[in-house]
TINULUM-350955 format. One record per residue: x, y, z of N, C-alpha, C in turn. Coordinates in pm, whole numbers, padded with zeros to 5 digits, always signed. Layout:
// TINULUM-350955
XYZXYZXYZ;...
END
This chain:
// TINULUM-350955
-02733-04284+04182-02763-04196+04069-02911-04160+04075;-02899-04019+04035-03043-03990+04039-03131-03985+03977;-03286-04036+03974-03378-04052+03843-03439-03943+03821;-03477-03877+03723-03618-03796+03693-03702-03862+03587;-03821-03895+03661-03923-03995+03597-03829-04083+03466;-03702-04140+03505-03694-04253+03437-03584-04218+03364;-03543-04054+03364-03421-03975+03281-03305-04000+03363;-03155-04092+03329-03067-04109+03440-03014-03971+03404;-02989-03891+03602-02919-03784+03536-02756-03789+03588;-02698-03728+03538-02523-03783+03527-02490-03649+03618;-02457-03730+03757-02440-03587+03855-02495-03475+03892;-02499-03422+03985-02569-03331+04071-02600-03206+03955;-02705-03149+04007-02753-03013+03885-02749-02929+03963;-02701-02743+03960-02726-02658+04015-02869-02623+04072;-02862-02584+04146-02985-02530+04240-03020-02408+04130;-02988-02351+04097-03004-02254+03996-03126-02292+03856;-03057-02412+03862-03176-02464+03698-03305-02467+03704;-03329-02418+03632-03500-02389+03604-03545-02503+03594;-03669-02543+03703-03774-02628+03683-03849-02705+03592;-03894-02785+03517-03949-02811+03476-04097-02846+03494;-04194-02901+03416-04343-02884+03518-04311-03077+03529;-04265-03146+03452-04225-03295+03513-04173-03262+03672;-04072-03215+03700-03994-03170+03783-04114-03143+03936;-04171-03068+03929-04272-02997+03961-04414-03145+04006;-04399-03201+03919-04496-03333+03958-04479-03442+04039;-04297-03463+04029-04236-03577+04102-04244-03507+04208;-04244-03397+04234-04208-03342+04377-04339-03329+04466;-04459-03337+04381-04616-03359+04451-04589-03477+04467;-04553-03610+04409-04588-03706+04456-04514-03749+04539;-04419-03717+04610-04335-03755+04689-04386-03642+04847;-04433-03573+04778-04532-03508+04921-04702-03591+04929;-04748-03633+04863-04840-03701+04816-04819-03821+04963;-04677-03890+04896-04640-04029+04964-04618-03989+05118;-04558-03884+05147-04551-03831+05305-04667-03750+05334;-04765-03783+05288-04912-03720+05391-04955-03864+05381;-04950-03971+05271-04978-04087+05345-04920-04186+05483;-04774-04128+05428-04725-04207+05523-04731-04126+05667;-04802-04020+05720-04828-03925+05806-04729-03830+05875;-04635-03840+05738-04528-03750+05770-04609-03579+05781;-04668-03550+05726-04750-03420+05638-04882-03435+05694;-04904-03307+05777-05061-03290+05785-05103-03256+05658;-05257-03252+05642-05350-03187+05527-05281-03051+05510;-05295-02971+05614-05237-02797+05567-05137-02809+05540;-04981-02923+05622-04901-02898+05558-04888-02935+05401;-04946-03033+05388-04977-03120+05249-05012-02997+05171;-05101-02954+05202-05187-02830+05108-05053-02730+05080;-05011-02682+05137-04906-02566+05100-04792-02604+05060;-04747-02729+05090-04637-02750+05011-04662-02797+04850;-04767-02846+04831-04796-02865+04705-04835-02739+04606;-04882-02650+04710-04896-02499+04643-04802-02451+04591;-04708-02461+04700-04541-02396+04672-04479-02473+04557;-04513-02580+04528-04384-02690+04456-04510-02665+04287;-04585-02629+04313-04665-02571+04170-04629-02448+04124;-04577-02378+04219-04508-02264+04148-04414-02206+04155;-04311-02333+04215-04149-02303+04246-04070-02311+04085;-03998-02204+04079-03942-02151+03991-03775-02276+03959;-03701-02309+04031-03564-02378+04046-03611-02503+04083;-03487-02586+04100-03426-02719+04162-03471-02686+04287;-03391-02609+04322-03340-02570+04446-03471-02559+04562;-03573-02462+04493-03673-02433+04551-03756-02591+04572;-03777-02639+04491-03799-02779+04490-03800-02896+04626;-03649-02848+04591-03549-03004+04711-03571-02933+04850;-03639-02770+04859-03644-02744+04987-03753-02822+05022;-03838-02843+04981-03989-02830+05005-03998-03046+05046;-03895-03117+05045-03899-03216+05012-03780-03293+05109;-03677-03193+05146-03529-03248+05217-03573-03303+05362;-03660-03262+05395-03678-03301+05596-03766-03423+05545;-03837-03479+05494-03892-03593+05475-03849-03717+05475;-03894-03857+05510-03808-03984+05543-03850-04047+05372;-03942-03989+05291-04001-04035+05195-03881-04049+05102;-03842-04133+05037-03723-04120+04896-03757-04031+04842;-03670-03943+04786-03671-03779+04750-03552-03836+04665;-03495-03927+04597-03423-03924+04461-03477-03939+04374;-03596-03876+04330-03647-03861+04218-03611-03698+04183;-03594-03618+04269-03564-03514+04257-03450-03480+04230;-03388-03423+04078-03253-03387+04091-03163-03277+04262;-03050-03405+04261-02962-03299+04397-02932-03183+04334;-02927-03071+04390-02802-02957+04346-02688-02945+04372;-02598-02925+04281-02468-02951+04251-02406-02837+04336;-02300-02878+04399-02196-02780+04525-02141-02773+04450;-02119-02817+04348-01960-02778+04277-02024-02759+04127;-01924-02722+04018-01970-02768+03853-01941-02815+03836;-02018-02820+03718-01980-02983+03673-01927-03004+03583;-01845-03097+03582-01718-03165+03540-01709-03137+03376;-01583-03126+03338-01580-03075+03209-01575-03232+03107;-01662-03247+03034-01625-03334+02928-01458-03367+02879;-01407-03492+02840-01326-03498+02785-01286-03431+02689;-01378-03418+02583-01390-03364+02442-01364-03179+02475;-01413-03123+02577-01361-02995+02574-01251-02982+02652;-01216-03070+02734-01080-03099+02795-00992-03078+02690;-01021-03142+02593-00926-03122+02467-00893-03010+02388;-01010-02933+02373-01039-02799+02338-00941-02756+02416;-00975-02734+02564-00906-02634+02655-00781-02677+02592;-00715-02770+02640-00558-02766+02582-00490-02718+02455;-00588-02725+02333-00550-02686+02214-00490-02542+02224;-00616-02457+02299-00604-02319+02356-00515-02249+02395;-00489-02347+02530-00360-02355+02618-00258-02334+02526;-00263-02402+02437-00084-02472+02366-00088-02295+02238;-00187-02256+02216-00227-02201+02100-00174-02064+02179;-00257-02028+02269-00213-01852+02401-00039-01888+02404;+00029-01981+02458+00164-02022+02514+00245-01951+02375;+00195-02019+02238+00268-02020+02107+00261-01877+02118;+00149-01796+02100+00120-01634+02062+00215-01568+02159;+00236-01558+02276+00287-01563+02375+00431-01512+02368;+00492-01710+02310+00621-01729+02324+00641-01644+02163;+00588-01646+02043+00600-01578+01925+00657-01436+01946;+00524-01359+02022+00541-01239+02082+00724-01203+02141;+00698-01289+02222+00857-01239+02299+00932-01261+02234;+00962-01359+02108+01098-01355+02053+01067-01238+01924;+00992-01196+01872+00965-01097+01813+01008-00939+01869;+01018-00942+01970+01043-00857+02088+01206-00838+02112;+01215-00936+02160+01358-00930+02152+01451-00919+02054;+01422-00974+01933+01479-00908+01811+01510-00832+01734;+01315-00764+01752+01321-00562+01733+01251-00510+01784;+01184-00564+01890+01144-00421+01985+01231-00320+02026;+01178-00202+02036+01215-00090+02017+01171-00050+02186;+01133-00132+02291+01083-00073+02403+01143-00177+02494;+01071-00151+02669+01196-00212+02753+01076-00349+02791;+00952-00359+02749+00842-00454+02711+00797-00491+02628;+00785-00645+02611+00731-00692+02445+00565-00621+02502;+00503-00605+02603+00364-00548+02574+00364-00380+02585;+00444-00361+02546+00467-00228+02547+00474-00138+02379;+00374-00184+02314+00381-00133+02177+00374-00003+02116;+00490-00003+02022+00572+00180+02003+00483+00145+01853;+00441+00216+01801+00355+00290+01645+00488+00322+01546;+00475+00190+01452+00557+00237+01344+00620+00339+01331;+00740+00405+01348+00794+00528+01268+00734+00577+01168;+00736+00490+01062+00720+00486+00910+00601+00451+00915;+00484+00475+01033+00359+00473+00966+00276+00620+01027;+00380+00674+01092+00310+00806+01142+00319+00916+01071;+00183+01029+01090+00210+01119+01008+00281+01219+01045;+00384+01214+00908+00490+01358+00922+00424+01501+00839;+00360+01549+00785+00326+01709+00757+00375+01723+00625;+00435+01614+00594+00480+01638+00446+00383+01612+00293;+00394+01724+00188+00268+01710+00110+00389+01693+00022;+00253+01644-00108+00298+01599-00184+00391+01707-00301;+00501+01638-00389+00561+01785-00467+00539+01693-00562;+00494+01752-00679+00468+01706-00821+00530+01791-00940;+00638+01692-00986+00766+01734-01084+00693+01760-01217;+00738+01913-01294+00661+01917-01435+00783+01983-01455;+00859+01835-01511+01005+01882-01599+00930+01905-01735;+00988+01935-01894+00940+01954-01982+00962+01847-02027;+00871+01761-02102+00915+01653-02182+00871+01620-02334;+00773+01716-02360+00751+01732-02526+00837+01859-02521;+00936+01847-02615+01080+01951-02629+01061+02027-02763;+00911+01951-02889+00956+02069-02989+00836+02183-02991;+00855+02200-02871+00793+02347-02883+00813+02460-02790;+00757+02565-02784+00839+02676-02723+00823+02621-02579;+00743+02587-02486+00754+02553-02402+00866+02436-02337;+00874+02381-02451+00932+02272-02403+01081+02282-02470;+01114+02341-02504+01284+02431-02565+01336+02513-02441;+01236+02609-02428+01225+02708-02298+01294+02643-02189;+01194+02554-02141+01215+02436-02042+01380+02404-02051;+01407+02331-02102+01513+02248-02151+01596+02333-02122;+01648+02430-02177+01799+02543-02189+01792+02560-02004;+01637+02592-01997+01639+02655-01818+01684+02527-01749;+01659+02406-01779+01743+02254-01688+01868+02242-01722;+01888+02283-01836+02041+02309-01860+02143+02351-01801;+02066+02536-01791+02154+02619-01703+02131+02584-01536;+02026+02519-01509+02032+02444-01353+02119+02373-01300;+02121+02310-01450+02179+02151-01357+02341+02186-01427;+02371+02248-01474+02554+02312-01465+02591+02410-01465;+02509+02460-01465+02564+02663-01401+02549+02705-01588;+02571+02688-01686+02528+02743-01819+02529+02632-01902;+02469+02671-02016+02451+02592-02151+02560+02593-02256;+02685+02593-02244+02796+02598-02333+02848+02423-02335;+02849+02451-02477+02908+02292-02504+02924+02312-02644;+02935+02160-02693+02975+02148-02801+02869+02138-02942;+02787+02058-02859+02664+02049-02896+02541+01960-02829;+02413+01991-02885+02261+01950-02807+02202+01903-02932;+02186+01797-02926+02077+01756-03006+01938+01685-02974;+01812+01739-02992+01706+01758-02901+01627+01656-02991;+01558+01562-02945+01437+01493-02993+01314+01536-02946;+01208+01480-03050+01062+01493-02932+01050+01469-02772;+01121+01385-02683+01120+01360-02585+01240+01325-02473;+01325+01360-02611+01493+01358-02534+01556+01417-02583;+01707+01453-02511+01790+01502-02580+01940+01458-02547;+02057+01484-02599+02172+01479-02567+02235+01571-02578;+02364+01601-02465+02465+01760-02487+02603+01680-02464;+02640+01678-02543+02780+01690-02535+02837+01826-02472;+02974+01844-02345+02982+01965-02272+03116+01915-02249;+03233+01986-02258+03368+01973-02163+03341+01923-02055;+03460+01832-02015+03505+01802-01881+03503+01894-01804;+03500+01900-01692+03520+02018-01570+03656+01968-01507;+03657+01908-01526+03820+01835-01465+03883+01842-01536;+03916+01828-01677+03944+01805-01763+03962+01869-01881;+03953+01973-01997+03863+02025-02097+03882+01930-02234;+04035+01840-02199+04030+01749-02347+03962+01651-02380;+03877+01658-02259+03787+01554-02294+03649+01575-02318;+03556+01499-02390+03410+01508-02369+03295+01491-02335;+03218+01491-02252+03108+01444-02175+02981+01411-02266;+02945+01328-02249+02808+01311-02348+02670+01290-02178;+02611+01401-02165+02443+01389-02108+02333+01371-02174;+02246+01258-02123+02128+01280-02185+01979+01308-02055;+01948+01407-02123+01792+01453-02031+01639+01401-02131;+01599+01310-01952+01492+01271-02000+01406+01299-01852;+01368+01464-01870+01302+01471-01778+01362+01553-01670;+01492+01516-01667+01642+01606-01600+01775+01511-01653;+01904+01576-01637+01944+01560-01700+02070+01439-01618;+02100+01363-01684+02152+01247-01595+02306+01247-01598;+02330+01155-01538+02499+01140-01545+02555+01123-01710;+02663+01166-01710+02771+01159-01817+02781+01007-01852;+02795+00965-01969+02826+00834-02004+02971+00792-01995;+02972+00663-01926+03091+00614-01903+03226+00622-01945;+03226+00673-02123+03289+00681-02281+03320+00804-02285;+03419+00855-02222+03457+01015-02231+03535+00990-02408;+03530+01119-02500+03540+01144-02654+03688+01235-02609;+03764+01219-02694+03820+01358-02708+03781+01468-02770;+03808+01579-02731+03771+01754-02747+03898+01801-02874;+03990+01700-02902+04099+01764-02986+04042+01814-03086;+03959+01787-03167+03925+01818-03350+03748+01861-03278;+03729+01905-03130+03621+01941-03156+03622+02100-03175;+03492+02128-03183+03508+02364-03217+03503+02394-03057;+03534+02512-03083+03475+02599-02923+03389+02555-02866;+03364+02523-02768+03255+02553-02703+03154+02664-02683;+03049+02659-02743+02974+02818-02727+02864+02766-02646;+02766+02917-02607+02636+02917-02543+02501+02846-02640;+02500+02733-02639+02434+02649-02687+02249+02682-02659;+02230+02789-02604+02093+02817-02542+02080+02949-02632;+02171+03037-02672+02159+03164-02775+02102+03153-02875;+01972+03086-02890+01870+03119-03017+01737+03152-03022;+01700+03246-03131+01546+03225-03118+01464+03114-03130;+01414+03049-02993+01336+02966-02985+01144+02991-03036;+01098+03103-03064+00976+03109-03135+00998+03092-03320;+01104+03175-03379+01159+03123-03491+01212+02974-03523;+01225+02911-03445+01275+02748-03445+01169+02685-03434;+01084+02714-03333+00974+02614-03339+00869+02657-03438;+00891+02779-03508+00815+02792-03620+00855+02702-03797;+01023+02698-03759+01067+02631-03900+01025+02474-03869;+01062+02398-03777+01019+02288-03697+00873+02273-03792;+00781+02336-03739+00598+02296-03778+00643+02291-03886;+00685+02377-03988+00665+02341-04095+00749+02274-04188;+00833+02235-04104+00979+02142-04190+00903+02043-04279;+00768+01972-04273+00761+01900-04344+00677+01957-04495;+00629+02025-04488+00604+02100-04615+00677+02186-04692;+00819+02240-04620+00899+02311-04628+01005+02218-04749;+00994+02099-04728+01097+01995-04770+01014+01930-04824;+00910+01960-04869+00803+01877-04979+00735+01742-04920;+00765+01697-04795+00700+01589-04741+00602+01569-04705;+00476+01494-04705+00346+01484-04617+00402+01483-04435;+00300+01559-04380+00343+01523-04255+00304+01411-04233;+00189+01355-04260+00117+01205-04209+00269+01111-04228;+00340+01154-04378+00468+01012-04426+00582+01090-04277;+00654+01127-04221+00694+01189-04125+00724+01084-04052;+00853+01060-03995+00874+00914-03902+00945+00941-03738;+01072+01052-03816+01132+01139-03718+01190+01236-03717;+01193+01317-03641+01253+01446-03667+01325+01512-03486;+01390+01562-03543+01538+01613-03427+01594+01743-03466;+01645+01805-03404+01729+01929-03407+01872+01947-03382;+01956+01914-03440+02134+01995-03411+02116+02168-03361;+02196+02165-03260+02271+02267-03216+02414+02280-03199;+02508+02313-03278+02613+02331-03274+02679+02484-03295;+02794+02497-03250+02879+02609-03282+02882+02644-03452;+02842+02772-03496+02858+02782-03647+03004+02774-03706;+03047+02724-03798+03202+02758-03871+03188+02853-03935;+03100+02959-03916+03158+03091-04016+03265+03152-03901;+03420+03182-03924+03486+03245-03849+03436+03368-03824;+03395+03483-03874+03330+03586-03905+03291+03622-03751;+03181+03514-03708+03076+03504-03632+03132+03412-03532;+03190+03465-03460+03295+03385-03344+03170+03391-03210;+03144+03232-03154+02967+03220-03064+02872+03228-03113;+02859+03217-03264+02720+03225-03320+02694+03080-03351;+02571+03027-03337+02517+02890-03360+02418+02862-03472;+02492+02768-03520+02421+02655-03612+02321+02567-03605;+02247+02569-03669+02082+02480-03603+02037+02390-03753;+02045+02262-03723+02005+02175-03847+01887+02103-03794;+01806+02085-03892+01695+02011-03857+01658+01920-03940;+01651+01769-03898+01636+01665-03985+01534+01591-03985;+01448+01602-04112+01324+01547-04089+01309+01404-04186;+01284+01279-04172+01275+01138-04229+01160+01103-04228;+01141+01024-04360+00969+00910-04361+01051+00833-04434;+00972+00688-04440+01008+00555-04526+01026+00610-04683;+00985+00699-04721+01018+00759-04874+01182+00907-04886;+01258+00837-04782+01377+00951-04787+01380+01061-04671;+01483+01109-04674+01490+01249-04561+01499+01350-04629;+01542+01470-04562+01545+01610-04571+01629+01677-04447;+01638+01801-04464+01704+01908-04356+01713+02022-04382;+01726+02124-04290+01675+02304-04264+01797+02323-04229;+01902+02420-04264+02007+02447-04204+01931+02579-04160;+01997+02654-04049+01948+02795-04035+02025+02858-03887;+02009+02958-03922+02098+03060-03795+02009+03061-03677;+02081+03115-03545+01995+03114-03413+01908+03197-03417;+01888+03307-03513+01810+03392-03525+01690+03361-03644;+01676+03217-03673+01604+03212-03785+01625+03231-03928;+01774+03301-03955+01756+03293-04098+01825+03141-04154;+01717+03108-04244+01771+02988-04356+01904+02951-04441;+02002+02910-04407+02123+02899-04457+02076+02741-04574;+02103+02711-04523+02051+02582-04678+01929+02484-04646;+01885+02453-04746+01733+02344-04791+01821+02193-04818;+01819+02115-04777+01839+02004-04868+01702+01911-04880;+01646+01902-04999+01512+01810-04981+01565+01695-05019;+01455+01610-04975+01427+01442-04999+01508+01404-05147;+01596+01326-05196+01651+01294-05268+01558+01146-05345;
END
């Protein structure tokens, strides 16, 4: 084993490693000891000590020192090989090993399950994460219904979503409504829809149509005259609007025989102090008042 001034060193060091100026001193005195022992003339003495003062490596070093009979193991050897891996990263390495194998073996059964290619390293880009050209569509069904816009609205989803507005009757809230409409399969029976936003499936509970009226065009009214009796139903019927809790609209077929398709429009307005209601024609005129009792 080899010493440097007294440092045991643990196997050969690359020729590569930088010098030290200790390094650099053992190596004068070991040329020192071979001009005594008359290995080394003076000139050679002189220049090799020049050289070994400003040799940069090991390597450069052990040249200046290898043909000599003088002990030269004070000088680290340079290592032919590297050097040896510690236990402790021996261990490392394997963790590694076992860790690449897992990712590896993960990979391929991931692969084989749903890869989509004829290589697990052969990676295809989500379907469902590429871009398709498609923009966005933003739905403005009507959903405040007592006003002209939103009446308007409504009759026009009506006549969309079943080819016309004939039924039995619609009764419209602030934000919903319901139509009762004949079967299409059927006419003795009755369909109850409600639209919130569009208009949805029929409820499970088909009614019978026997003791109901005609069916008329349930969309045949003046809607600026309606939403004008509407605003003012609550002063109309003596109520504060602030007391006001709820209010809705009937549309039905009128019973004056007279007026065979003409429609009936009731409007019912409630607060915690009693109700009220507007009877009136599709055209706005006032058929009866009933106030708050």
């Amino acid at each position: 084993m080899a010493k440097w001034l007294g440092t045991s060193l643990g196997g050969g060091v690359a020729a590569s490693t930088r010098a030290k100026d200790i390094n650099r001193q053992d190596a004068c005195k070991i040329l020192d000891n071979a001009l005594t022992d008359g290995e080394l003339s003076m000139e050679e003495h002189r220049e090799r000590v020049s050289a070994a003062t400003k040799a940069v490596t090991l390597g450069d070093l052990q040249a200046l020192v290898t043909d000599l009979q003088t002990d030269s193991s004070a000088l680290p050897t340079p290592a032919a090989k590297a050097l040896s891996v510690p236990p402790k990263l021996r261990g490392w390495g394997m963790l590694a090993a076992a860790f690449v194998v897992s990712v590896l073996l993960g990979v391929g059964i991931g692969w084989g399950m749903y890869g989509n290619t004829d290589s697990p390293l052969d990676f295809t880009t989500d379907p469902g994460a590429k871009p398709d050209g498609v923009g966005p569509v933003v739905l403005t069904p009507p959903t405040q219904l007592h006003s002209v816009g939103g009446l308007t609205g409504l009759i026009e989803q009506t006549r969309k979503r079943f080819g016309n507005a004939v039924g039995y009757r619609l009764v419209i809230y602030p934000t919903y409504a319901v139509l009762d409409r004949p079967d299409p399969s059927d006419d003795r029976r009755v369909l109850a829809y409600t639209y919130r936003g569009g208009w949805g499936d029929p409820s499970s509970s088909a009614k019978s149509s026997a003791d109901a009226p005609v069916p008329v065009d349930l969309g045949k009214f003046d809607v600026t005259a309606t939403v004008g009796i509407m605003r003012g139903a609550p002063q109309t019927l003596h109520m504060k609007p602030s007391d006001v809790k709820t209010e809705y609209l009937n549309i039905e077929p009128a019973t004056d025989p007279t007026t065979p398709g003409a429609l009936s429009l009731s409007l019912y307005v409630s607060s915690d102090y009693g109700g009220g209601y507007i009877v009136f024609a599709g055209d706005g005129t006032v058929k009866q008042l009933n106030l708050p009792s």
